[in-house]
N, CA, C and O atoms as a GROMACS GRO file, in nm:
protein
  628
    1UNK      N    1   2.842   3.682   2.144
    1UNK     CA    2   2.718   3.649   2.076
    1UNK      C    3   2.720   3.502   2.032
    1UNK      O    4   2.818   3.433   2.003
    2UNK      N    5   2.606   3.474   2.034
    2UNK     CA    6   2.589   3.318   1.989
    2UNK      C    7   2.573   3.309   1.856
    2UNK      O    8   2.514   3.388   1.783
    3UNK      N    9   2.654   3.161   1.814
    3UNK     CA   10   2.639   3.186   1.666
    3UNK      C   11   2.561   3.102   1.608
    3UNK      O   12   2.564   2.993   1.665
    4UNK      N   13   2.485   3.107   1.511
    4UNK     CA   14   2.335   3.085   1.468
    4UNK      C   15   2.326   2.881   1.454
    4UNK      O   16   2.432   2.834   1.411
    5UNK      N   17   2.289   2.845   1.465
    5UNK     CA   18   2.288   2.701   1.464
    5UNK      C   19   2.230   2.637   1.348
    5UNK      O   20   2.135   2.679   1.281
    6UNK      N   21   2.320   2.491   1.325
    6UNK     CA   22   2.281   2.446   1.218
    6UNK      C   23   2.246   2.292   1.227
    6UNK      O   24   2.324   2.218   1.287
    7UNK      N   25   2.138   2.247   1.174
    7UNK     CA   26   2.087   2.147   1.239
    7UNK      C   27   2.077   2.047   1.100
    7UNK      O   28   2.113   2.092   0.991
    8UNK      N   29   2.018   1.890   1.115
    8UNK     CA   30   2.042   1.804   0.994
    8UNK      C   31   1.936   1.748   1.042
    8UNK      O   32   1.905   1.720   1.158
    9UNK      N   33   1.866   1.728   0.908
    9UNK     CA   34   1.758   1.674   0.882
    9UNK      C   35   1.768   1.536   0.828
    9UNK      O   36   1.828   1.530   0.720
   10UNK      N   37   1.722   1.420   0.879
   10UNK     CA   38   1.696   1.266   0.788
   10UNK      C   39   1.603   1.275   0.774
   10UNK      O   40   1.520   1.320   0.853
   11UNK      N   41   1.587   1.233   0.664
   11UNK     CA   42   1.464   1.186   0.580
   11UNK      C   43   1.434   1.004   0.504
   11UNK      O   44   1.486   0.956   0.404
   12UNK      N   45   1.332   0.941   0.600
   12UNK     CA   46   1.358   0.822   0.507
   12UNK      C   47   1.283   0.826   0.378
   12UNK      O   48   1.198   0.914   0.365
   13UNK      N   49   1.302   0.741   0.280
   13UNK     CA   50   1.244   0.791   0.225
   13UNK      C   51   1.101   0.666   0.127
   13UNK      O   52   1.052   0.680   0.015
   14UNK      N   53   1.076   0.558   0.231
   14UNK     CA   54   0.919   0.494   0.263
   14UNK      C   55   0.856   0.650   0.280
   14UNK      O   56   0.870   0.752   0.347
   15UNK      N   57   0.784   0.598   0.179
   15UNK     CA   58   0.626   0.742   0.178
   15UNK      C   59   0.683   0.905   0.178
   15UNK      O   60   0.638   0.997   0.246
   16UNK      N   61   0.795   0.909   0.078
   16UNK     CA   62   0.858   0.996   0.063
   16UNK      C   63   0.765   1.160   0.085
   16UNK      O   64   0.785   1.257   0.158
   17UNK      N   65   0.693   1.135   0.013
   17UNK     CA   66   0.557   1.251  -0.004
   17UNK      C   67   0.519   1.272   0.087
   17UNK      O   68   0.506   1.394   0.102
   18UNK      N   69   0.466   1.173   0.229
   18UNK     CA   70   0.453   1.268   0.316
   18UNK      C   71   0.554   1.262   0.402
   18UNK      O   72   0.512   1.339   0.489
   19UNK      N   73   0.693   1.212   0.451
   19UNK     CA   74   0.765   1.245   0.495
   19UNK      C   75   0.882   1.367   0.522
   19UNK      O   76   0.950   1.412   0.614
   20UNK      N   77   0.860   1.387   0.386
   20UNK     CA   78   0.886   1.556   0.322
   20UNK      C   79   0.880   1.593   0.354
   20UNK      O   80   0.982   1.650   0.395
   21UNK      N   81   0.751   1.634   0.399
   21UNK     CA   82   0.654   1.763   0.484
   21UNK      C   83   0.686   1.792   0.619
   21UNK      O   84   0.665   1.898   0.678
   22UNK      N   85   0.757   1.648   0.677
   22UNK     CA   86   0.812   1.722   0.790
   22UNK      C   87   0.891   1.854   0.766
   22UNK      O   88   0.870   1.968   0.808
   23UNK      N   89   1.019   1.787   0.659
   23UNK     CA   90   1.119   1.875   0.659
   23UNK      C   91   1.080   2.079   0.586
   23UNK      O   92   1.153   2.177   0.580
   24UNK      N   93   0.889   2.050   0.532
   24UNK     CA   94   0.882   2.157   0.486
   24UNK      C   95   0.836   2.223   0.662
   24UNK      O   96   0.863   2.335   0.706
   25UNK      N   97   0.785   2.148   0.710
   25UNK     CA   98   0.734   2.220   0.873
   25UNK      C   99   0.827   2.247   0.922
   25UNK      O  100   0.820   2.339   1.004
   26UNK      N  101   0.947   2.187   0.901
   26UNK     CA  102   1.090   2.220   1.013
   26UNK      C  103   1.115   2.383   0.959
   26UNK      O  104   1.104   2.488   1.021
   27UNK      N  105   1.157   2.355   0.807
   27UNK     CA  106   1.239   2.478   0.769
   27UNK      C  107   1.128   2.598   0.768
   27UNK      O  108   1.160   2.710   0.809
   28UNK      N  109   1.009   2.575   0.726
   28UNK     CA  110   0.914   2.660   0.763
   28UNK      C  111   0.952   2.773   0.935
   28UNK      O  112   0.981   2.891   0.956
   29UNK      N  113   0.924   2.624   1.037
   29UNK     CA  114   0.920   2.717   1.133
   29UNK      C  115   1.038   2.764   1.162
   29UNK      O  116   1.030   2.860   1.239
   30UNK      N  117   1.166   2.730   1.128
   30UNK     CA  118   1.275   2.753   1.157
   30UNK      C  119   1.291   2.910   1.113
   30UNK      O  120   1.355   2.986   1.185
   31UNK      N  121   1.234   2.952   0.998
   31UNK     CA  122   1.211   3.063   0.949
   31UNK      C  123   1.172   3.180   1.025
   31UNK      O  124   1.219   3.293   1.028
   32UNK      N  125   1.046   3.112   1.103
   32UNK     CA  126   0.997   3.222   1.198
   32UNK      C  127   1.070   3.248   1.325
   32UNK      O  128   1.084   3.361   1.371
   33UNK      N  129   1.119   3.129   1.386
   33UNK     CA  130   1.176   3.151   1.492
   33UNK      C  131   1.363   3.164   1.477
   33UNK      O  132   1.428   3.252   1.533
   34UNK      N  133   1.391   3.111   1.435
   34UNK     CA  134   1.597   3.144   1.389
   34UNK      C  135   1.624   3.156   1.234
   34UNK      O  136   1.689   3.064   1.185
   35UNK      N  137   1.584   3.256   1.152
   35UNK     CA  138   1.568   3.272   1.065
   35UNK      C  139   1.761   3.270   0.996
   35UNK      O  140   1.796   3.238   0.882
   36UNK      N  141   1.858   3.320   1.123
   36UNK     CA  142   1.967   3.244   1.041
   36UNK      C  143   1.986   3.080   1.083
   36UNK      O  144   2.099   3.035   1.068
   37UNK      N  145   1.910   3.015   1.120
   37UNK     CA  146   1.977   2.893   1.098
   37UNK      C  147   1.988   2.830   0.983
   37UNK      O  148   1.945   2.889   0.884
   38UNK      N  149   2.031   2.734   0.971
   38UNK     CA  150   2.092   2.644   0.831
   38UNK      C  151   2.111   2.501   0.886
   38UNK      O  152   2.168   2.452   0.984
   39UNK      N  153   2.009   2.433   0.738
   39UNK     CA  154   1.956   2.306   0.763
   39UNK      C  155   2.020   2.201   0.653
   39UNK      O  156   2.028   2.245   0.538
   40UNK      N  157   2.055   2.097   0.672
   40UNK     CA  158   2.154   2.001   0.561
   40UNK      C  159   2.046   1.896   0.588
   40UNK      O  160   1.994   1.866   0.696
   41UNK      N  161   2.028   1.850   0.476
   41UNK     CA  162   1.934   1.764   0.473
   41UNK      C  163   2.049   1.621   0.408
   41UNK      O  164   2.149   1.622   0.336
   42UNK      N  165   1.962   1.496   0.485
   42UNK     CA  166   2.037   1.347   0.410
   42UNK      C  167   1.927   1.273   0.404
   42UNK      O  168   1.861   1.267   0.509
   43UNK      N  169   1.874   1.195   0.279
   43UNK     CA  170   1.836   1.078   0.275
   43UNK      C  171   1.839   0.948   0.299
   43UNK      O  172   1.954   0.940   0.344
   44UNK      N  173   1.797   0.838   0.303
   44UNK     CA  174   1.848   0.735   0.409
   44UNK      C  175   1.720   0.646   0.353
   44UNK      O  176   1.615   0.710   0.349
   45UNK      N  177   1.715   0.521   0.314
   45UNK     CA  178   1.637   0.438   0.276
   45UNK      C  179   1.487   0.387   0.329
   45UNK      O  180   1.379   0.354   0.280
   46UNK      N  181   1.555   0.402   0.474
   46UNK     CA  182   1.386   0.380   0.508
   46UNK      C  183   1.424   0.412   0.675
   46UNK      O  184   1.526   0.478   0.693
   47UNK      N  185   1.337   0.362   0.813
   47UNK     CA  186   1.377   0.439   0.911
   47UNK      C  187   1.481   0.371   0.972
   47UNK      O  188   1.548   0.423   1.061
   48UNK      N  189   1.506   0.231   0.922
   48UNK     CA  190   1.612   0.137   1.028
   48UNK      C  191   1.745   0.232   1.032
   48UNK      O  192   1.823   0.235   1.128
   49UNK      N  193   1.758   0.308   0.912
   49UNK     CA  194   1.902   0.369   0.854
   49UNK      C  195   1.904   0.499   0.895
   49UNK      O  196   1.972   0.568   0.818
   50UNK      N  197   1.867   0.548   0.967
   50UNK     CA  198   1.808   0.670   1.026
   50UNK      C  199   1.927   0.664   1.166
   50UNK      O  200   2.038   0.716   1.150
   51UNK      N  201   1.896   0.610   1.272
   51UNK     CA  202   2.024   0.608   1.371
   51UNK      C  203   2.126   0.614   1.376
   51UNK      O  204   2.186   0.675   1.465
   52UNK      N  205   2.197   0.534   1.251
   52UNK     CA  206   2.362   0.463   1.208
   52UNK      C  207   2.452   0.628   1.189
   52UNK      O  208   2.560   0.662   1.236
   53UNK      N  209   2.345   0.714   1.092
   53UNK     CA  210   2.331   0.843   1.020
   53UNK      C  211   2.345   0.925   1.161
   53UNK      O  212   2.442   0.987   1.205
   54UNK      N  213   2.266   0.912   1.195
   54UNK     CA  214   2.237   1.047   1.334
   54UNK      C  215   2.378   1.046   1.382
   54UNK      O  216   2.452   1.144   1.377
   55UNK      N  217   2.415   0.911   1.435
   55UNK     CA  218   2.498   0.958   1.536
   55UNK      C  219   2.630   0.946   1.433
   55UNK      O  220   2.738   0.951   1.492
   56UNK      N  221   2.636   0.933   1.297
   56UNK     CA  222   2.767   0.997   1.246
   56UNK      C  223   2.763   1.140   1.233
   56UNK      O  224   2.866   1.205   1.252
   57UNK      N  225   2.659   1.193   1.205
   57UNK     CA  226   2.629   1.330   1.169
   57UNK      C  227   2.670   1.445   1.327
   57UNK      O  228   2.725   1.554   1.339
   58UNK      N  229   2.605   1.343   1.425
   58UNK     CA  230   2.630   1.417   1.576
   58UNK      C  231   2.804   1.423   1.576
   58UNK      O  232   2.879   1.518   1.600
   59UNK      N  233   2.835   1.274   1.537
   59UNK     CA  234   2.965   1.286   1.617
   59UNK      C  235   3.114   1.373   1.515
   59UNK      O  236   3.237   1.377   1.526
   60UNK      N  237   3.013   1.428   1.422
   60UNK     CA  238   3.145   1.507   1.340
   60UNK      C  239   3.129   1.678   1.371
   60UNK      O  240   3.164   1.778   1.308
   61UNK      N  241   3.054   1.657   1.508
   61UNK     CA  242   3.055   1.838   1.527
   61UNK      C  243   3.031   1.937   1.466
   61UNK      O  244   3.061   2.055   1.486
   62UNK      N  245   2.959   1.873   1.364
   62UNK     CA  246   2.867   2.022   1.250
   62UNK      C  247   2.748   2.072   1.301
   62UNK      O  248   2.694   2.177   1.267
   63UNK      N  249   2.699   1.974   1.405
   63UNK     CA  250   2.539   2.009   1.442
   63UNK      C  251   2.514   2.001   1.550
   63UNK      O  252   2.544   1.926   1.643
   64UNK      N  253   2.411   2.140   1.526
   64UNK     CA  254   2.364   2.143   1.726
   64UNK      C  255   2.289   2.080   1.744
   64UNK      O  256   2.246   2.066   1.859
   65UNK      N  257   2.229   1.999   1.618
   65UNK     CA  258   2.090   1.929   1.698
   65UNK      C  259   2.057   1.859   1.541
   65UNK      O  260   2.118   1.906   1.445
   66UNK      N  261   1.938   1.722   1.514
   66UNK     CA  262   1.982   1.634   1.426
   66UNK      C  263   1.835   1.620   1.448
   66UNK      O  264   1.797   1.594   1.562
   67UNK      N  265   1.747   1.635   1.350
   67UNK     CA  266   1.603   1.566   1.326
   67UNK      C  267   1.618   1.466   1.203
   67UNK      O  268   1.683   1.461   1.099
   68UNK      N  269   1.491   1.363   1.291
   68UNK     CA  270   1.481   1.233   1.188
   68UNK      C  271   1.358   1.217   1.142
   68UNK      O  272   1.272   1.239   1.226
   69UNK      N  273   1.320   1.185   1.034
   69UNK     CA  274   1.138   1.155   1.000
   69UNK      C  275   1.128   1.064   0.910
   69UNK      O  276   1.193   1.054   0.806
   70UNK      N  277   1.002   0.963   0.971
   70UNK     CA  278   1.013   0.852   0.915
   70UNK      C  279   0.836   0.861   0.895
   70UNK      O  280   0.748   0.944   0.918
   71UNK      N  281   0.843   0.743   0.848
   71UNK     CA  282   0.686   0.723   0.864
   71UNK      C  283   0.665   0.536   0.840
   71UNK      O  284   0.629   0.484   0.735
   72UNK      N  285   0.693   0.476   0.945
   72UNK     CA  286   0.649   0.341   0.967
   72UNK      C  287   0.538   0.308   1.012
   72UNK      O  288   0.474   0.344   1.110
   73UNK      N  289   0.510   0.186   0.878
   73UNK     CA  290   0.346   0.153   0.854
   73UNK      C  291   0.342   0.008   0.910
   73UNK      O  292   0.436  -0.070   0.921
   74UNK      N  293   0.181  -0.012   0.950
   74UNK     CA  294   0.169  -0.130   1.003
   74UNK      C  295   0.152  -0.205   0.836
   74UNK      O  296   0.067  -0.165   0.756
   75UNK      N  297   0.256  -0.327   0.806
   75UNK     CA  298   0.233  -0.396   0.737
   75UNK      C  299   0.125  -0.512   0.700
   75UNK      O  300   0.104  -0.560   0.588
   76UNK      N  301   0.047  -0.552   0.854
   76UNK     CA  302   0.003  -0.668   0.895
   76UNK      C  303   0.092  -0.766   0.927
   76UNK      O  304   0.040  -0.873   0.958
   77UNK      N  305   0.230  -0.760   0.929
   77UNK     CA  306   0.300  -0.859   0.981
   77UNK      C  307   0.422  -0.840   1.134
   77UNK      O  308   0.516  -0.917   1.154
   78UNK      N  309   0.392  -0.731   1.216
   78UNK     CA  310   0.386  -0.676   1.336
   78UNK      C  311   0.526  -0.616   1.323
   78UNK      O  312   0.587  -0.561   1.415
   79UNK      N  313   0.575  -0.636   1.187
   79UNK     CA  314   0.734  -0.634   1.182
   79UNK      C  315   0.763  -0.467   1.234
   79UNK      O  316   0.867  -0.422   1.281
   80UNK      N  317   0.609  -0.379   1.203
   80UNK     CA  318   0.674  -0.204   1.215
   80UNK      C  319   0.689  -0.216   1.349
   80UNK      O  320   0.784  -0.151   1.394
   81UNK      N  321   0.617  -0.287   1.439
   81UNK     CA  322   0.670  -0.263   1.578
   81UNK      C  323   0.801  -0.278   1.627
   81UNK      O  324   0.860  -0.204   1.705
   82UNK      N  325   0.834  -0.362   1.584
   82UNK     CA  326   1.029  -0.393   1.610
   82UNK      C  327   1.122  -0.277   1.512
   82UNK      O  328   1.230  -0.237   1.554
   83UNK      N  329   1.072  -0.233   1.392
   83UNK     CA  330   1.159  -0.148   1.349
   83UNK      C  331   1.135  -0.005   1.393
   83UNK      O  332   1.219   0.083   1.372
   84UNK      N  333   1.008   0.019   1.460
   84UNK     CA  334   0.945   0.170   1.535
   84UNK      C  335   1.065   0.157   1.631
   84UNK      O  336   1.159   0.237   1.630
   85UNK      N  337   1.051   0.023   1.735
   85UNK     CA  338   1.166   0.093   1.882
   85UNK      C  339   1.262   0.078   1.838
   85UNK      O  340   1.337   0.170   1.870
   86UNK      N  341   1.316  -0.006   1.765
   86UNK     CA  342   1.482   0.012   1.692
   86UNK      C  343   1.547   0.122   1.652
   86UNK      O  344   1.670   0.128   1.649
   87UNK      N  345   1.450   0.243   1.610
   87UNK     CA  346   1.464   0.401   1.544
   87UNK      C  347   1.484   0.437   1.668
   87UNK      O  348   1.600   0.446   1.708
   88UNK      N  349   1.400   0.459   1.734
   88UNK     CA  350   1.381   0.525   1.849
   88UNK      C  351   1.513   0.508   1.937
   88UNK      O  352   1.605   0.588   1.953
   89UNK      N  353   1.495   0.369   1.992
   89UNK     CA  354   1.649   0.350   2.089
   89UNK      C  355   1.748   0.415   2.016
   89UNK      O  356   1.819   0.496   2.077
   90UNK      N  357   1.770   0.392   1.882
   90UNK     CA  358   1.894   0.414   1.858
   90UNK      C  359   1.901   0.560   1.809
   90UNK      O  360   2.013   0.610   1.795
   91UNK      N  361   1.792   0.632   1.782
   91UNK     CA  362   1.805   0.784   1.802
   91UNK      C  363   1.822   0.817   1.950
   91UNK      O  364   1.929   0.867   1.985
   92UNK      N  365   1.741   0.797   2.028
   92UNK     CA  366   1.800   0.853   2.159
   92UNK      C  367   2.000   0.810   2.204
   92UNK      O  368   2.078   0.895   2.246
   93UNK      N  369   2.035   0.665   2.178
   93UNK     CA  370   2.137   0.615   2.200
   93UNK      C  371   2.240   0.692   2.101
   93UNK      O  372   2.359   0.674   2.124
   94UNK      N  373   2.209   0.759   2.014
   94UNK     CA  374   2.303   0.826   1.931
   94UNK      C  375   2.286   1.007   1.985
   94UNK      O  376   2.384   1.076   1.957
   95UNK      N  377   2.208   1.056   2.033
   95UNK     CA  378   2.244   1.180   2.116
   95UNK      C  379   2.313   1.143   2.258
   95UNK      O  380   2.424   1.193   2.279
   96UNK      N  381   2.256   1.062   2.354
   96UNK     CA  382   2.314   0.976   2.453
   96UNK      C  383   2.475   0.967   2.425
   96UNK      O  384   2.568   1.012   2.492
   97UNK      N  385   2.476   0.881   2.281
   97UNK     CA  386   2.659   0.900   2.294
   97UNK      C  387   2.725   1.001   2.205
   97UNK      O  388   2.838   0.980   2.161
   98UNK      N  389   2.668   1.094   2.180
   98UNK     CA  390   2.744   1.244   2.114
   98UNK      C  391   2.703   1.354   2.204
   98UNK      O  392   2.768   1.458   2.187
   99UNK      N  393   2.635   1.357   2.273
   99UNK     CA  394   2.578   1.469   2.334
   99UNK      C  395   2.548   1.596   2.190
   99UNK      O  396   2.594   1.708   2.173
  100UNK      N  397   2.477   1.534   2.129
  100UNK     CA  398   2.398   1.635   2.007
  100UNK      C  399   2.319   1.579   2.036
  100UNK      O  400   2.329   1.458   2.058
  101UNK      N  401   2.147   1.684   2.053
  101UNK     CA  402   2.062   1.635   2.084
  101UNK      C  403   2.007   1.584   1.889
  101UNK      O  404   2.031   1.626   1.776
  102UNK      N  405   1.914   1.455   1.964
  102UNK     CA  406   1.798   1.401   1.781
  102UNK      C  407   1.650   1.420   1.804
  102UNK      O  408   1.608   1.389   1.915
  103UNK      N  409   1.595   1.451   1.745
  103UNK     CA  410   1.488   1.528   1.736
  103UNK      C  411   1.385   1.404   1.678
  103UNK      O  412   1.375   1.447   1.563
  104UNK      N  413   1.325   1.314   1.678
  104UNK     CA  414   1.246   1.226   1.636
  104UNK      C  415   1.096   1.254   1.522
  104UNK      O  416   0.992   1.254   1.588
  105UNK      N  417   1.084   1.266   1.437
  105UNK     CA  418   0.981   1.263   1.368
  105UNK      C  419   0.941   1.157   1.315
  105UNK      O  420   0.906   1.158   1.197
  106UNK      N  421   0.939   1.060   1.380
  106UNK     CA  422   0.866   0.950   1.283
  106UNK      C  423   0.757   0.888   1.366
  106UNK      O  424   0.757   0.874   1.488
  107UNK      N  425   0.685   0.861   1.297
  107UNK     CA  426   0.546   0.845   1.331
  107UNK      C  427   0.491   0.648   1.286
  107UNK      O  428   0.525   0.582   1.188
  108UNK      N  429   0.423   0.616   1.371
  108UNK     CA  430   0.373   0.449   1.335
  108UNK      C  431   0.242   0.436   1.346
  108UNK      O  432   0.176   0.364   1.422
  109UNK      N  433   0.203   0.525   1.251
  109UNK     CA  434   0.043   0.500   1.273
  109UNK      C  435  -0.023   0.360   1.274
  109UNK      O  436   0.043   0.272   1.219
  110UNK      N  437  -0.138   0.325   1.326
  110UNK     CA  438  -0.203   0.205   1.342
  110UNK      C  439  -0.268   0.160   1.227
  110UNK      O  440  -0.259   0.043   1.189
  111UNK      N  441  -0.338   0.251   1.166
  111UNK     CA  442  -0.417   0.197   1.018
  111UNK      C  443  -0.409   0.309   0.951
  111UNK      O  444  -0.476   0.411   0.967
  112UNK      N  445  -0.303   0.282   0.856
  112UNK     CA  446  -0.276   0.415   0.792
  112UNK      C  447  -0.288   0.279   0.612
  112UNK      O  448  -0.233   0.175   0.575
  113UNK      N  449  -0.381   0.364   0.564
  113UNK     CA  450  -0.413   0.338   0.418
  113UNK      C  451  -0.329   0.434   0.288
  113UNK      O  452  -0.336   0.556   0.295
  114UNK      N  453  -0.259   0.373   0.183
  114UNK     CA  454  -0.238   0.509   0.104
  114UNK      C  455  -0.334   0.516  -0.020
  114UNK      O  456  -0.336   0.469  -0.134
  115UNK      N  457  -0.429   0.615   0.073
  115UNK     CA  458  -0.543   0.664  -0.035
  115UNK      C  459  -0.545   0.747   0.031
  115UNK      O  460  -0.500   0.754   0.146
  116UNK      N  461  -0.624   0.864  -0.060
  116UNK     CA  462  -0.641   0.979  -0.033
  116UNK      C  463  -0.661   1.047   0.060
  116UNK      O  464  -0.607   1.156   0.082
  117UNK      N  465  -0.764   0.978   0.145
  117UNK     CA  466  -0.776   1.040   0.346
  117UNK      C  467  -0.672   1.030   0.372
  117UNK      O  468  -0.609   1.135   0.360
  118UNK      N  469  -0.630   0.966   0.397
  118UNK     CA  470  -0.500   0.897   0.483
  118UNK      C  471  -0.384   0.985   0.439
  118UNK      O  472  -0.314   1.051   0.515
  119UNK      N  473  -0.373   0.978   0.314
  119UNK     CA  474  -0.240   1.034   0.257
  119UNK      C  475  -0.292   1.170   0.328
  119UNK      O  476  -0.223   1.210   0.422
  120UNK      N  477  -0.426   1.257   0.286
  120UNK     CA  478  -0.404   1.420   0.292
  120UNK      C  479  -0.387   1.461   0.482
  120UNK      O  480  -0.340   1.562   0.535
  121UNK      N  481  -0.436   1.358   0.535
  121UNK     CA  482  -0.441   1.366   0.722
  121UNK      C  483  -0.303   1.341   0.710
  121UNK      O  484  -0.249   1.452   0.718
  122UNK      N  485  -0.194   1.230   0.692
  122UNK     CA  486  -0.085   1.259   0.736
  122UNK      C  487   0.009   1.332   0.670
  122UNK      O  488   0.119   1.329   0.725
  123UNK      N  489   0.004   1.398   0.569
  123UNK     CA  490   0.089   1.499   0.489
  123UNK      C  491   0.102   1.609   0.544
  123UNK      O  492   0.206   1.675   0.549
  124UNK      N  493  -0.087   1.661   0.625
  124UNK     CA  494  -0.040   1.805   0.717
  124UNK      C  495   0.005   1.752   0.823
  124UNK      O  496   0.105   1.805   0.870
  125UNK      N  497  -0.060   1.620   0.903
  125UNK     CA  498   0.042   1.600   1.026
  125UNK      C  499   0.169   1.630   1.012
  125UNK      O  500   0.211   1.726   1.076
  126UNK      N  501   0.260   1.554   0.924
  126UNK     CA  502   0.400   1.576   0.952
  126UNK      C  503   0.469   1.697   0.891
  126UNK      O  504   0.589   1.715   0.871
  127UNK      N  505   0.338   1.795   0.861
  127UNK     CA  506   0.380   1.903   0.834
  127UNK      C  507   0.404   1.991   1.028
  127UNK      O  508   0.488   2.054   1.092
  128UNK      N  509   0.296   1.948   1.038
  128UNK     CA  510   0.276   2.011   1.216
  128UNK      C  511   0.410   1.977   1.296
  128UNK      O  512   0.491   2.059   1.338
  129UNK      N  513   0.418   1.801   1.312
  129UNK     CA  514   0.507   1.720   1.310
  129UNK      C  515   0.688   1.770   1.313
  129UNK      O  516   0.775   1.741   1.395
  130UNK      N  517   0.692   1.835   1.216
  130UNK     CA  518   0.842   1.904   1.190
  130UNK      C  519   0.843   2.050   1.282
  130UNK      O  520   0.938   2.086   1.351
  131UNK      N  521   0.734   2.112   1.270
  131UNK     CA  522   0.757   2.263   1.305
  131UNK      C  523   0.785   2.214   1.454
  131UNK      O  524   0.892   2.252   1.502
  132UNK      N  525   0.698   2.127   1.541
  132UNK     CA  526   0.738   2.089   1.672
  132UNK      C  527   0.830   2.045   1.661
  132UNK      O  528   0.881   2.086   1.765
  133UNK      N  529   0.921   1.973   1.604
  133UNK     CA  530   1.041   1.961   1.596
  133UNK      C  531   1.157   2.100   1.576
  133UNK      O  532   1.278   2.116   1.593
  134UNK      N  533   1.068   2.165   1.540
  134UNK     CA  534   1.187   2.281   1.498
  134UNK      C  535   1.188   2.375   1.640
  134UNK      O  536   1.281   2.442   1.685
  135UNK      N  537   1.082   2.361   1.681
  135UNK     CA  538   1.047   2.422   1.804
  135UNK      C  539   1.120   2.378   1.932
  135UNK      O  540   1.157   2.455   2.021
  136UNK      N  541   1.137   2.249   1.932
  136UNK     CA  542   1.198   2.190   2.033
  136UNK      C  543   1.353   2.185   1.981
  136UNK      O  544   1.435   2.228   2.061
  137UNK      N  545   1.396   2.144   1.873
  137UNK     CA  546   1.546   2.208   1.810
  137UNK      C  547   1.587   2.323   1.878
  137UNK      O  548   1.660   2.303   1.975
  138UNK      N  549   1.552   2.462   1.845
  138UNK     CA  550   1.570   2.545   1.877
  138UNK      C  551   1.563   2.585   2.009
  138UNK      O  552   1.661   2.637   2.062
  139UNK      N  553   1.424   2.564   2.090
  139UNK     CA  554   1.494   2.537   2.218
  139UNK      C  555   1.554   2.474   2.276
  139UNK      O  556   1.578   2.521   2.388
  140UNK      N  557   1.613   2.338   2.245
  140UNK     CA  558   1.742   2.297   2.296
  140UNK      C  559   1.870   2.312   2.254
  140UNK      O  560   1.980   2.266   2.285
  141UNK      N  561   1.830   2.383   2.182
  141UNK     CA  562   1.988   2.449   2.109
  141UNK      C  563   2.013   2.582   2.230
  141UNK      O  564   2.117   2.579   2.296
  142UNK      N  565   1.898   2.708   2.253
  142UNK     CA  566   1.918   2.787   2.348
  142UNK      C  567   1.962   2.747   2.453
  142UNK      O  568   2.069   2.800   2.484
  143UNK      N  569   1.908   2.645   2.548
  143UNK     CA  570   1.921   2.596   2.636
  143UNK      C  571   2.060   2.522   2.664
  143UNK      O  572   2.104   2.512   2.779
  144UNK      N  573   2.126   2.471   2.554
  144UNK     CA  574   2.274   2.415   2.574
  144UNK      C  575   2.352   2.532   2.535
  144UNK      O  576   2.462   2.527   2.591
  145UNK      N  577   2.341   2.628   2.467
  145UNK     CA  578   2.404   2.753   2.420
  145UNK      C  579   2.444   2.828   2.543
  145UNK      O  580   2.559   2.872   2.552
  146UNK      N  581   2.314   2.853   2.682
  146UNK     CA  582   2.319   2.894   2.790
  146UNK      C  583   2.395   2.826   2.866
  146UNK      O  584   2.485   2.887   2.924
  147UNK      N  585   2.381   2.687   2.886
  147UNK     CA  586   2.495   2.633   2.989
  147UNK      C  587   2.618   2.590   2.941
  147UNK      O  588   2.700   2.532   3.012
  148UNK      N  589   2.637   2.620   2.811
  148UNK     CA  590   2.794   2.619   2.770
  148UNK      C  591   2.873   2.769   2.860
  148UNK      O  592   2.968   2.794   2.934
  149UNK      N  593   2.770   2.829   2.800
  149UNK     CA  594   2.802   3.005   2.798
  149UNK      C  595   2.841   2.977   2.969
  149UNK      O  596   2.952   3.000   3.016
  150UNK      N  597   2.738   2.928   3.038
  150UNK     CA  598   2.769   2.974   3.186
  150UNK      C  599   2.888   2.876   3.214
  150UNK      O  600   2.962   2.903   3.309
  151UNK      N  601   2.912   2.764   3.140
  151UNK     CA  602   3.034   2.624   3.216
  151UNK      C  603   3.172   2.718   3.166
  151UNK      O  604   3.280   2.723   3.226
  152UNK      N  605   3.138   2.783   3.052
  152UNK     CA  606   3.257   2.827   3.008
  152UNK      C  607   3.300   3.007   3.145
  152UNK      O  608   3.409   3.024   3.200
  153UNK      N  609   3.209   3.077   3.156
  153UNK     CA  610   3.217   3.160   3.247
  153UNK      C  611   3.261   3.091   3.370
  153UNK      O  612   3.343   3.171   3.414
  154UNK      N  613   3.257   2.994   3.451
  154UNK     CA  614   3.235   2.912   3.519
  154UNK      C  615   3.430   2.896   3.551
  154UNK      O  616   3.500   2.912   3.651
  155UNK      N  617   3.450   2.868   3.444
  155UNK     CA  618   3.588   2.800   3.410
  155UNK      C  619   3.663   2.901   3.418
  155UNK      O  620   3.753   2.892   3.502
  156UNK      N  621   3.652   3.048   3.323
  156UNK     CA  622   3.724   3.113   3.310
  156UNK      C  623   3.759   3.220   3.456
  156UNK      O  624   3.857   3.295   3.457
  157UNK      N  625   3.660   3.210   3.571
  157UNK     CA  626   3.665   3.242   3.631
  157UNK      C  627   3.776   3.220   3.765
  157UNK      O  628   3.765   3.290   3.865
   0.00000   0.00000   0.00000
């Protein structure tokens, strides 16, 4: 039998309030669909610090799988664009070199205001935001669970 998986959540914590909400959509859906899994959550300053994290967290073999959520804003000074692909590369480059998959939640909206529209549209987004993350967690957790199961049958054979 497979044993239940446990996954880690970053959280930056620029626009803490709605970045949260990912992690309430993750554990939410995680509920419905792997109700034993178990989630460790870490904080992390904002999203640059988000990668450095992932791939220590990947490479100490506690986790089948590593979600990140950020929420980088256009400042007017183009700077979120260079710190958006910097997250990104270096989340993919930190499953790339642990083979633990990272799960990306961070978002760069174009004109994101913090007033009230804005705030209540992206608070349920990254509520949505996480559960697809938990969704895709979980199935790539099955999915490497299966071809361990078969490399290891494979071997023992």
């Amino acid at each position: 039998m497979t044993k239940s998986p446990t996954f880690a959540f970053i959280k930056a914590r620029w626009h803490a309030e709605i970045v949260d909400q990912a992690l309430a959509g993750f554990t939410q859906r995680l509920s419905e669909i792997a109700p034993s899994a178990s989630v460790d959550t870490f904080d992390v300053p904002g999203a640059f610090e988000m990668p450095l994290l992932a791939k220590k967290l990947a490479a100490s073999g506690r986790y089948d799988g590593i979600a990140a959520a950020a929420l980088v804003v256009d400042g007017g000074l183009y700077r979120h664009d260079f710190v958006a692909q910097a997250v990104v590369s270096g989340l993919m480059e930190a499953q790339m070199a642990t083979d633990v998959p990272v799960f990306s939640v961070s978002l760069t909206p174009h004109h994101f205001q913090p007033k009230g529209e804005h705030e209540a549209f992206y608070h349920a987004h990254f509520v949505g935001k996480g559960r697809e993350a938990a969704d895709a967690a979980v199935q790539t957790w099955r999915l490497h669970s299966q071809l361990d199961a078969e490399e290891g049958a494979r071997t023992a054979a």
